[in-house]
mmCIF file of the N, C-alpha and C atoms, coordinates in Angstrom:
data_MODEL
# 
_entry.id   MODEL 
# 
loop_
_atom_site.group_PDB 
_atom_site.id 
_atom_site.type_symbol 
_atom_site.label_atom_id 
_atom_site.label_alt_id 
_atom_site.label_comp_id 
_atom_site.label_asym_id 
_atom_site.label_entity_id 
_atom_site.label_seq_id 
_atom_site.pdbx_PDB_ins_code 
_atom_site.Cartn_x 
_atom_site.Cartn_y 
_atom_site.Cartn_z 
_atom_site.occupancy 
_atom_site.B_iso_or_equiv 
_atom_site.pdbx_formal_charge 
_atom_site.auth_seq_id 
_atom_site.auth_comp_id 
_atom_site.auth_asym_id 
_atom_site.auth_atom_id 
_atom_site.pdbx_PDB_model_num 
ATOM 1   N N  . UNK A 1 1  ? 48.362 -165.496 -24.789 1.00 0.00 ? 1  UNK A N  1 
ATOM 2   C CA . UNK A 1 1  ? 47.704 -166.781 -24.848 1.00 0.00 ? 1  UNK A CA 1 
ATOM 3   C C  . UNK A 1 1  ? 47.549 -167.302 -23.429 1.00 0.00 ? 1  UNK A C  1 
ATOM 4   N N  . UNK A 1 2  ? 46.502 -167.454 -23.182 1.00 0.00 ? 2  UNK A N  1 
ATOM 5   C CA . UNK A 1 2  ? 46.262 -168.582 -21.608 1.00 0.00 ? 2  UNK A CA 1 
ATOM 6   C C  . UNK A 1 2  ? 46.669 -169.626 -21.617 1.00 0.00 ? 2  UNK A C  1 
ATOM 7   N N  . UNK A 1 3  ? 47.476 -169.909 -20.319 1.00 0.00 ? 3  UNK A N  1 
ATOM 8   C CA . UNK A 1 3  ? 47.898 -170.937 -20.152 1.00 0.00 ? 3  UNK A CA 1 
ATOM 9   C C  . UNK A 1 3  ? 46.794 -172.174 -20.266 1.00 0.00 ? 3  UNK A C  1 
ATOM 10  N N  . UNK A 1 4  ? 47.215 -173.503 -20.308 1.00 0.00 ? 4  UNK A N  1 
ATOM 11  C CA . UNK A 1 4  ? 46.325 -174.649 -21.039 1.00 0.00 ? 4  UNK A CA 1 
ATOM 12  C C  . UNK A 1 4  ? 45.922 -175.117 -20.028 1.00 0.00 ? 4  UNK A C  1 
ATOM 13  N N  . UNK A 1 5  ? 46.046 -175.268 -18.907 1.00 0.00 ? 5  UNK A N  1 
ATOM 14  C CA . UNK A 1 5  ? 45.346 -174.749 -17.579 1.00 0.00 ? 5  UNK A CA 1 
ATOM 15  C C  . UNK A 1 5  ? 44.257 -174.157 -17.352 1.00 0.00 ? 5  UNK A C  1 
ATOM 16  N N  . UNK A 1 6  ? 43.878 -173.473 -18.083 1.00 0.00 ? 6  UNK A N  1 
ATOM 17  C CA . UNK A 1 6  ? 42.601 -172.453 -17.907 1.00 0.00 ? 6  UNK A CA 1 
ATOM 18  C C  . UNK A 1 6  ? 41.478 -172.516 -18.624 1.00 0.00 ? 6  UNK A C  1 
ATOM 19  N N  . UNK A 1 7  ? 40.535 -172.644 -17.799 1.00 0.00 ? 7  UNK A N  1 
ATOM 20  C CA . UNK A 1 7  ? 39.145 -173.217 -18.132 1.00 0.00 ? 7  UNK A CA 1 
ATOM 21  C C  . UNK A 1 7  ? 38.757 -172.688 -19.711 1.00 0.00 ? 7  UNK A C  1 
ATOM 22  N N  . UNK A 1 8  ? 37.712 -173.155 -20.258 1.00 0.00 ? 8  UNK A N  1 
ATOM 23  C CA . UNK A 1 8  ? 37.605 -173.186 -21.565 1.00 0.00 ? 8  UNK A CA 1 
ATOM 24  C C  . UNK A 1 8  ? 36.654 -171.779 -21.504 1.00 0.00 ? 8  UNK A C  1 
ATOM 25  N N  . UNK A 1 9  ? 36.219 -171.152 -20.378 1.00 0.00 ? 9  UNK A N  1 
ATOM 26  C CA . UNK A 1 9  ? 35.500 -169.885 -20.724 1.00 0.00 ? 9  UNK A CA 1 
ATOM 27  C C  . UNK A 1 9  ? 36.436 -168.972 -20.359 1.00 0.00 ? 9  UNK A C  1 
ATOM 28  N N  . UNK A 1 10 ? 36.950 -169.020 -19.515 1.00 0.00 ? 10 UNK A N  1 
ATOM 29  C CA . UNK A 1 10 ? 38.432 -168.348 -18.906 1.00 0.00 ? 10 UNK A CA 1 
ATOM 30  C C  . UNK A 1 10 ? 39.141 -167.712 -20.310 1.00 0.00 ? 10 UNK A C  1 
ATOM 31  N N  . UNK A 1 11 ? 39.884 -168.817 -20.988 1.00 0.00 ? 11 UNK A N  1 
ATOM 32  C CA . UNK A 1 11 ? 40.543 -168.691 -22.305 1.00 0.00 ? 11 UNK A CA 1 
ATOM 33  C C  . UNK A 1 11 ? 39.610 -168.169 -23.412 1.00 0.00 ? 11 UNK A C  1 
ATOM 34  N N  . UNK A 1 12 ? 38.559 -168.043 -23.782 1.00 0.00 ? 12 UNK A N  1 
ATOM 35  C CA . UNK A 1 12 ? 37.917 -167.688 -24.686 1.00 0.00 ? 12 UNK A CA 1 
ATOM 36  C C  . UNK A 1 12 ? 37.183 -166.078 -24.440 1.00 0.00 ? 12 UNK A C  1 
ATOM 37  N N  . UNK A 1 13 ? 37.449 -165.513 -22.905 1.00 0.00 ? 13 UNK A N  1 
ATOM 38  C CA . UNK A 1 13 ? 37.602 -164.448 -22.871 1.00 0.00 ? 13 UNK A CA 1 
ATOM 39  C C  . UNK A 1 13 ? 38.569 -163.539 -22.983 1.00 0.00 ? 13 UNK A C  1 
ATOM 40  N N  . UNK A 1 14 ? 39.526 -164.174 -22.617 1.00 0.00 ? 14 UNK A N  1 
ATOM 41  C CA . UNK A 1 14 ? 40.995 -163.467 -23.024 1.00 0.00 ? 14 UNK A CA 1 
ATOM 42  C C  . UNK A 1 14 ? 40.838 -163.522 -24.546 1.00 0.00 ? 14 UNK A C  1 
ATOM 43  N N  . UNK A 1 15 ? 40.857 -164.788 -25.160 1.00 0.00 ? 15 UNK A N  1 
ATOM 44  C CA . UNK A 1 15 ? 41.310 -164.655 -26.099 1.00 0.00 ? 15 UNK A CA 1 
ATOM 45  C C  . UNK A 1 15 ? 40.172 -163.531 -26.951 1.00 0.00 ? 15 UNK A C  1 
ATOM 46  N N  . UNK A 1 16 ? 38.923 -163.435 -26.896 1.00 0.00 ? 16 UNK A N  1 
ATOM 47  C CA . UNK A 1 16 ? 37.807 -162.712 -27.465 1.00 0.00 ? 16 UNK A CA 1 
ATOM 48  C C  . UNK A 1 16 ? 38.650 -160.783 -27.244 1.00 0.00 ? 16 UNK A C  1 
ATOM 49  N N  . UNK A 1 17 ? 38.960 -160.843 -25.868 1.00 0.00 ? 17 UNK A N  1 
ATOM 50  C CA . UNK A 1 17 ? 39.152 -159.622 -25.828 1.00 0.00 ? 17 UNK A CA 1 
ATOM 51  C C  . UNK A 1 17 ? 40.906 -159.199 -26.716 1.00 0.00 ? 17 UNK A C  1 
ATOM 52  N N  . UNK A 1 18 ? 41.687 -159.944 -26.913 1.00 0.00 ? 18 UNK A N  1 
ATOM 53  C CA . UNK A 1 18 ? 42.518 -159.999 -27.574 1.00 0.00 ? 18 UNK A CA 1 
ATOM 54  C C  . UNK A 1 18 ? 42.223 -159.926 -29.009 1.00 0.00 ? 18 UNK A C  1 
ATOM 55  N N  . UNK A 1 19 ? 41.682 -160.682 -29.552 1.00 0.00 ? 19 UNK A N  1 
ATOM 56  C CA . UNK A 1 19 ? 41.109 -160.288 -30.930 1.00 0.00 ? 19 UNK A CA 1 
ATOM 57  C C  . UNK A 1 19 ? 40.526 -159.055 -31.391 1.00 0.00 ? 19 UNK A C  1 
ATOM 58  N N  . UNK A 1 20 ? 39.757 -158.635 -30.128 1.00 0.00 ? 20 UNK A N  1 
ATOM 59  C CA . UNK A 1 20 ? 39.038 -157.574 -30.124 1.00 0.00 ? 20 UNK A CA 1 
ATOM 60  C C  . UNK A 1 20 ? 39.743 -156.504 -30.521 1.00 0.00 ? 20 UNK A C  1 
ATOM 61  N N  . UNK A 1 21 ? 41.072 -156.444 -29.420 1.00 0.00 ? 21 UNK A N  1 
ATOM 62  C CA . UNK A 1 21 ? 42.227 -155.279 -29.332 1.00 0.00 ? 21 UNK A CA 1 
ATOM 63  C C  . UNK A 1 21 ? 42.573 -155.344 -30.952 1.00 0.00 ? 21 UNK A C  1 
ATOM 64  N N  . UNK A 1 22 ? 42.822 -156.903 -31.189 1.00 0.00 ? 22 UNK A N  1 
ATOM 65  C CA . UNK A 1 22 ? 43.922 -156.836 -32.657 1.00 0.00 ? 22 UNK A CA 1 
ATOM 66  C C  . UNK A 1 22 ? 43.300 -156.355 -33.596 1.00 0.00 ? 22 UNK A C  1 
ATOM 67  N N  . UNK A 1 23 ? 42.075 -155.871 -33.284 1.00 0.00 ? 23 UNK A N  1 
ATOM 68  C CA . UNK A 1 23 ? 41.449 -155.654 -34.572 1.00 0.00 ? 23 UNK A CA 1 
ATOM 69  C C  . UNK A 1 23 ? 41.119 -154.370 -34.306 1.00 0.00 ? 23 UNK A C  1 
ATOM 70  N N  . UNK A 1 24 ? 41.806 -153.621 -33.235 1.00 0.00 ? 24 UNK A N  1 
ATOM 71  C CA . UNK A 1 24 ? 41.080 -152.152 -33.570 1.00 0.00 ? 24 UNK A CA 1 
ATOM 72  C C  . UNK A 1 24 ? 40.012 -152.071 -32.554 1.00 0.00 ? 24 UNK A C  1 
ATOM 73  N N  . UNK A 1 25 ? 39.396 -152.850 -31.813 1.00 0.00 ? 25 UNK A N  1 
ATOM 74  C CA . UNK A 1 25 ? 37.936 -152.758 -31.543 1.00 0.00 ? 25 UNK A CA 1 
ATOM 75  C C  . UNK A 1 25 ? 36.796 -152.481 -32.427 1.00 0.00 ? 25 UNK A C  1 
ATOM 76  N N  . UNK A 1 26 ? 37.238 -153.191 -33.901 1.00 0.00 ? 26 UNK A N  1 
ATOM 77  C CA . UNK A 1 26 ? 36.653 -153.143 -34.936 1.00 0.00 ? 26 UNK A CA 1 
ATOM 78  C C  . UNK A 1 26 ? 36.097 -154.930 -35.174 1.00 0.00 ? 26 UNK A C  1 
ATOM 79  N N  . UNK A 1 27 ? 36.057 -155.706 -34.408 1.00 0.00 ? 27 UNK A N  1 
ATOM 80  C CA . UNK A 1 27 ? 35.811 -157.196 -34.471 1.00 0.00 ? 27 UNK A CA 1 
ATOM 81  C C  . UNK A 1 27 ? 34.409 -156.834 -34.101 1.00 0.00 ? 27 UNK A C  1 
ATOM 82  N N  . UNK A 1 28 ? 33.387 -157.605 -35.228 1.00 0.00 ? 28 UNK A N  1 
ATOM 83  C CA . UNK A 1 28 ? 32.121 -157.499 -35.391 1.00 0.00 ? 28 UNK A CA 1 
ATOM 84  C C  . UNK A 1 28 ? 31.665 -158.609 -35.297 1.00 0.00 ? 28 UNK A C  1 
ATOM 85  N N  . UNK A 1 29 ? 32.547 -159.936 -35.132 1.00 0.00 ? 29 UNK A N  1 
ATOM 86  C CA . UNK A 1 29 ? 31.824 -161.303 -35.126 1.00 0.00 ? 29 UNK A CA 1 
ATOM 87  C C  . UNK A 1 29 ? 32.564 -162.259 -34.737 1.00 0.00 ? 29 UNK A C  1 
ATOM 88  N N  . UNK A 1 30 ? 32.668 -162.747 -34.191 1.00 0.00 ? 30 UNK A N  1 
ATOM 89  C CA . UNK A 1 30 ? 33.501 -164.438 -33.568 1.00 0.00 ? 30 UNK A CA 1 
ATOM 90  C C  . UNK A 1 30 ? 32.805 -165.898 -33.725 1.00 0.00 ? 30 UNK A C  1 
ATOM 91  N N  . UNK A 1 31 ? 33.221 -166.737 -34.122 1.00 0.00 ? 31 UNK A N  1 
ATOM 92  C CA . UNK A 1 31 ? 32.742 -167.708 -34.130 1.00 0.00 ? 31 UNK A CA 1 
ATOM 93  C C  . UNK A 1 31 ? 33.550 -168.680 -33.272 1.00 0.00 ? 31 UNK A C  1 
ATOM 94  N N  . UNK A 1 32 ? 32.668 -169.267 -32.117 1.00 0.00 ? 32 UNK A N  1 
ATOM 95  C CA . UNK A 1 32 ? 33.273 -170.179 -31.163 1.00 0.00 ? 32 UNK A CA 1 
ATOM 96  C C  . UNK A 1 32 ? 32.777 -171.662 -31.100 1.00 0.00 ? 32 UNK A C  1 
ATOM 97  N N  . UNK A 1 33 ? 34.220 -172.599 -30.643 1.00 0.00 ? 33 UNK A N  1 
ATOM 98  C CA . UNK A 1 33 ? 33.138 -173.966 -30.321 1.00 0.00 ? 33 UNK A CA 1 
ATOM 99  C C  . UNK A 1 33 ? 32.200 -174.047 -29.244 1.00 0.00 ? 33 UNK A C  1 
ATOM 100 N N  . UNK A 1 34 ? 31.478 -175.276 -29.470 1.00 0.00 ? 34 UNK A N  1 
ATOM 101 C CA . UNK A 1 34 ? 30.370 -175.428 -28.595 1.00 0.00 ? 34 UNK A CA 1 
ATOM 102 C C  . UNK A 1 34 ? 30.716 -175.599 -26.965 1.00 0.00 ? 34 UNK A C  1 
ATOM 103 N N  . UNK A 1 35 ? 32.024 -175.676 -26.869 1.00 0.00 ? 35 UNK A N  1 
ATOM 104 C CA . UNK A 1 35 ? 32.606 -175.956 -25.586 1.00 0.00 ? 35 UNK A CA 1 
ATOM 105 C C  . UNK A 1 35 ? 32.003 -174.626 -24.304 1.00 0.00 ? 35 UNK A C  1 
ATOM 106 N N  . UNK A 1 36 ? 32.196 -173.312 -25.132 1.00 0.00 ? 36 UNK A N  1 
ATOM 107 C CA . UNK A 1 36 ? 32.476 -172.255 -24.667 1.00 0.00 ? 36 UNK A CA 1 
ATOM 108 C C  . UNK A 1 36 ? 31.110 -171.789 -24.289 1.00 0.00 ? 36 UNK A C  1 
ATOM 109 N N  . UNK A 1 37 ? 30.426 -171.330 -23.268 1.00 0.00 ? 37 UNK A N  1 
ATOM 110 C CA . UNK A 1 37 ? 29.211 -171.304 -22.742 1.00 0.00 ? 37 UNK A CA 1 
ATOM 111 C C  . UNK A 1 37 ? 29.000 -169.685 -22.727 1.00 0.00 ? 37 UNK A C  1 
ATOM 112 N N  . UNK A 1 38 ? 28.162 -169.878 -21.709 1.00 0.00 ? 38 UNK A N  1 
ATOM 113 C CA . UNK A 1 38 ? 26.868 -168.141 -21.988 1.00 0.00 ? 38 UNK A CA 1 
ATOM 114 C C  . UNK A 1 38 ? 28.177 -167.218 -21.156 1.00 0.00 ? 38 UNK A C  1 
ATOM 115 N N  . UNK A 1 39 ? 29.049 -167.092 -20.558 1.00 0.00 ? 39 UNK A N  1 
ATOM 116 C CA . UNK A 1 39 ? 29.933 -166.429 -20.316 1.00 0.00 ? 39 UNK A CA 1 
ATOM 117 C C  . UNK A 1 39 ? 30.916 -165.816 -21.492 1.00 0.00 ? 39 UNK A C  1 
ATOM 118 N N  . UNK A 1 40 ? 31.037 -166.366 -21.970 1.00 0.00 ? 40 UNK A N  1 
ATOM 119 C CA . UNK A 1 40 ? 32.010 -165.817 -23.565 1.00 0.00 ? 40 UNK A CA 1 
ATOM 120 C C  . UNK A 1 40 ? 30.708 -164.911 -24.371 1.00 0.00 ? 40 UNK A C  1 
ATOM 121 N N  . UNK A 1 41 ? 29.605 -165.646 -24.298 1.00 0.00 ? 41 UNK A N  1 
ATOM 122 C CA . UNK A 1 41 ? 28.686 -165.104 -25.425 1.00 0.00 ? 41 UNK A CA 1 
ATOM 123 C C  . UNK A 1 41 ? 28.470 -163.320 -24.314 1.00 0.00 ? 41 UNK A C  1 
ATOM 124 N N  . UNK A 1 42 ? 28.156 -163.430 -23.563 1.00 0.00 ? 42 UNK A N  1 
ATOM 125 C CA . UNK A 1 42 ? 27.796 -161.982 -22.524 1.00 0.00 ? 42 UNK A CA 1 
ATOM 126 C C  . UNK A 1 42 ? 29.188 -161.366 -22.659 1.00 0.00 ? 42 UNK A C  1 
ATOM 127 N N  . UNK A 1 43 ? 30.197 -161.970 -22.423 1.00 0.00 ? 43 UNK A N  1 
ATOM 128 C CA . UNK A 1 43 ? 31.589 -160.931 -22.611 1.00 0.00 ? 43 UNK A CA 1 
ATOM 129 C C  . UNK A 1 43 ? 31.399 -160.340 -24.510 1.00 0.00 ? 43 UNK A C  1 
ATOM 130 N N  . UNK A 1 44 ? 31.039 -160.828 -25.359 1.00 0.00 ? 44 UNK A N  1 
ATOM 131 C CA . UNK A 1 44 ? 30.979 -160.923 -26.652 1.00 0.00 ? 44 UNK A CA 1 
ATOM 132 C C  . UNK A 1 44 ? 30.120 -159.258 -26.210 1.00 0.00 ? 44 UNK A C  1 
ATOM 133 N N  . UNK A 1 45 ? 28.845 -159.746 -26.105 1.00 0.00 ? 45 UNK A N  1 
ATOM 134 C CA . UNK A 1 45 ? 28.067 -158.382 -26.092 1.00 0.00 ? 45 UNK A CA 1 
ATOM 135 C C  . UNK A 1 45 ? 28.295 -157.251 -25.603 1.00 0.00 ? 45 UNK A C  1 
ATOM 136 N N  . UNK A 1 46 ? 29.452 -157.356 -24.255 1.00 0.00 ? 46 UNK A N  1 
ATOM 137 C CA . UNK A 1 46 ? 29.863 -156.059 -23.444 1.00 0.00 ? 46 UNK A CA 1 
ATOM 138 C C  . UNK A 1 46 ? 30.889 -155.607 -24.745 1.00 0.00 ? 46 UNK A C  1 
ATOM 139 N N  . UNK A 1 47 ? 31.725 -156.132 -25.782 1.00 0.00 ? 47 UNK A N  1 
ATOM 140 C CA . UNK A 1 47 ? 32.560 -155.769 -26.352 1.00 0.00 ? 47 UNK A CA 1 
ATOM 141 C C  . UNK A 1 47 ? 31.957 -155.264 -27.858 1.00 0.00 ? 47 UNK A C  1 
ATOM 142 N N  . UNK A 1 48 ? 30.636 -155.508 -27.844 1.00 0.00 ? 48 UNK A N  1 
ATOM 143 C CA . UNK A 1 48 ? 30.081 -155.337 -29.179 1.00 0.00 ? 48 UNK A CA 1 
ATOM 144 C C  . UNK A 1 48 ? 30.222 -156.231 -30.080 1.00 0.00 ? 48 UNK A C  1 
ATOM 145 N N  . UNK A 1 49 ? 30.538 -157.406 -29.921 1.00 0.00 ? 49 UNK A N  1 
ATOM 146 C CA . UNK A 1 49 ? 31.227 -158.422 -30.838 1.00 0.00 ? 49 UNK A CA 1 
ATOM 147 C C  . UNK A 1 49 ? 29.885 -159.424 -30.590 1.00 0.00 ? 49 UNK A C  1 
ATOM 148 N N  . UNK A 1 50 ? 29.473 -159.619 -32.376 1.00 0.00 ? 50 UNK A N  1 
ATOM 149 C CA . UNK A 1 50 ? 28.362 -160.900 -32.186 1.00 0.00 ? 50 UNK A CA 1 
ATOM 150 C C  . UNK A 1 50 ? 29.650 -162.434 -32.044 1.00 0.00 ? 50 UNK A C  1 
ATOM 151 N N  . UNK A 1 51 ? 28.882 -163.045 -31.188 1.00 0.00 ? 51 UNK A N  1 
ATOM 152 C CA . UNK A 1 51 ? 29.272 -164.171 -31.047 1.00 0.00 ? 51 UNK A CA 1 
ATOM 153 C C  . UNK A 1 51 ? 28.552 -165.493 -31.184 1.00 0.00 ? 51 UNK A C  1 
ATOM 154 N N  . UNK A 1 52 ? 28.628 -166.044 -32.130 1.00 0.00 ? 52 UNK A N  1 
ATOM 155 C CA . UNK A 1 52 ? 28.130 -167.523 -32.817 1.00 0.00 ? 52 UNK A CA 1 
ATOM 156 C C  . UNK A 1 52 ? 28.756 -168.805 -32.361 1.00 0.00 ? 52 UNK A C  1 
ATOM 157 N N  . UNK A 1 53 ? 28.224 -169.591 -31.888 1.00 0.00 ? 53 UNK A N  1 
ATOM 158 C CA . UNK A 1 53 ? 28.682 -170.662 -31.384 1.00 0.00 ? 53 UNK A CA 1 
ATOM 159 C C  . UNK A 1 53 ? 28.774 -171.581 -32.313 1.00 0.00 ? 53 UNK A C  1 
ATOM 160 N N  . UNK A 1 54 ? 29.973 -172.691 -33.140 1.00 0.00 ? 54 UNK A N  1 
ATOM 161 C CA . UNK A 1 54 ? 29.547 -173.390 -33.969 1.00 0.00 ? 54 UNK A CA 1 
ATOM 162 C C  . UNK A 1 54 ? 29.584 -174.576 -33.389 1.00 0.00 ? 54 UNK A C  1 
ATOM 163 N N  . UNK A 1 55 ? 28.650 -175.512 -34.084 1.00 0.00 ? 55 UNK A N  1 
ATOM 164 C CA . UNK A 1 55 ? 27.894 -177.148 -33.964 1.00 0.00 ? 55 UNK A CA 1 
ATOM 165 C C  . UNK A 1 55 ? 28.934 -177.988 -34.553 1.00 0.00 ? 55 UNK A C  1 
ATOM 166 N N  . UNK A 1 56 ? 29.620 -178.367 -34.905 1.00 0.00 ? 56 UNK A N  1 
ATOM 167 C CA . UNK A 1 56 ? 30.150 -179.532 -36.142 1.00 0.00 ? 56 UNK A CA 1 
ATOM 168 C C  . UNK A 1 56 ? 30.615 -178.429 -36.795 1.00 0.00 ? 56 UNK A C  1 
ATOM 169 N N  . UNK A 1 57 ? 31.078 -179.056 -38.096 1.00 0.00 ? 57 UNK A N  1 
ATOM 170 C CA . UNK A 1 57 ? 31.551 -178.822 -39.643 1.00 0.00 ? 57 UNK A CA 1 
ATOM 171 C C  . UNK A 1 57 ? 30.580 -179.242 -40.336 1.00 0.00 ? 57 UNK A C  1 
ATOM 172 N N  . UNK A 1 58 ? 30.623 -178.641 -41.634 1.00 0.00 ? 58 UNK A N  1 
ATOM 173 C CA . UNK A 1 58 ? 29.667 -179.409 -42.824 1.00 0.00 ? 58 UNK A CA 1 
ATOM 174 C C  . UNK A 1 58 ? 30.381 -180.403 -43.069 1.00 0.00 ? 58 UNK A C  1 
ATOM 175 N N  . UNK A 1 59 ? 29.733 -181.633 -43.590 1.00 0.00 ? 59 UNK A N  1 
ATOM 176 C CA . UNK A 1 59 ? 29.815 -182.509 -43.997 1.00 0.00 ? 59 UNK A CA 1 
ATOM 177 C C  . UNK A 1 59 ? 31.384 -182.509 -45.024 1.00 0.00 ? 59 UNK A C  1 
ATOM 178 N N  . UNK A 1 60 ? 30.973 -181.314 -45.710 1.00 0.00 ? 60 UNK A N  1 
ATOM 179 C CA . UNK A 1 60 ? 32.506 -181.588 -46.913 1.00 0.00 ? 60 UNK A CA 1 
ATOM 180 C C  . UNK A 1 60 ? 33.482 -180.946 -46.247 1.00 0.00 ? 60 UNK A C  1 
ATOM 181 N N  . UNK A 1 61 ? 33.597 -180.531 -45.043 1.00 0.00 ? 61 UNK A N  1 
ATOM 182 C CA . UNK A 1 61 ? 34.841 -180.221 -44.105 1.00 0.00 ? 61 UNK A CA 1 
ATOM 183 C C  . UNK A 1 61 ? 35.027 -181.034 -43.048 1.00 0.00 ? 61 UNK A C  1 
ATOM 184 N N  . UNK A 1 62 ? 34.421 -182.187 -42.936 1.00 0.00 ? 62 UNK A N  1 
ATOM 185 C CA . UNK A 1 62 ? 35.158 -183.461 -42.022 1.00 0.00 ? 62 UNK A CA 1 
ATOM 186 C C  . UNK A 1 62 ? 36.209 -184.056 -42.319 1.00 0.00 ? 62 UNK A C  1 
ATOM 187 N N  . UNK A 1 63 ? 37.240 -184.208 -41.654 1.00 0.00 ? 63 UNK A N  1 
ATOM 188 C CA . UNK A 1 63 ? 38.268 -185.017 -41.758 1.00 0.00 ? 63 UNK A CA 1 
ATOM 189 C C  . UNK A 1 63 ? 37.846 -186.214 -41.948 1.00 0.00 ? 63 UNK A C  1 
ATOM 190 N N  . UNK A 1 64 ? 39.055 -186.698 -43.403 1.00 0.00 ? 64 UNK A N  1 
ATOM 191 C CA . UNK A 1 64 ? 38.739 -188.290 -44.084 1.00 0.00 ? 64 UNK A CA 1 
ATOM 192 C C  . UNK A 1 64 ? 39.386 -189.044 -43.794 1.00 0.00 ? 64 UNK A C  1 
# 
């Protein structure tokens, strides 16, 4: 885990390539927040991993 210190593309490459490992190099898809910019999405593609950026929640998954 990256320290909390470390920039939000920083951490989302570690962590992408970590998932990656945990899965075998069998991880076919990630879904990230909007925080995380075109650097995570290009590390995504060198690893073969589609990477989706998500917007919000739906509506019936907002906190009440």
């Amino acid at each position: 885990m990256p320290a909390a210190s470390a920039h939000d593309n920083t951490a989302g490459t570690i962590l992408l390539d970590q998932a990656a490992e945990r899965c075998g190099m069998r991880l076919e898809e990630a879904l990230v927040d909007q925080v995380f910019k075109d650097e995570v999405l290009i590390h995504g593609t060198l690893l073969n991993v589609g990477v989706e950026v998500v917007h919000g929640r739906p509506d019936d998954q907002r906190a009440r």
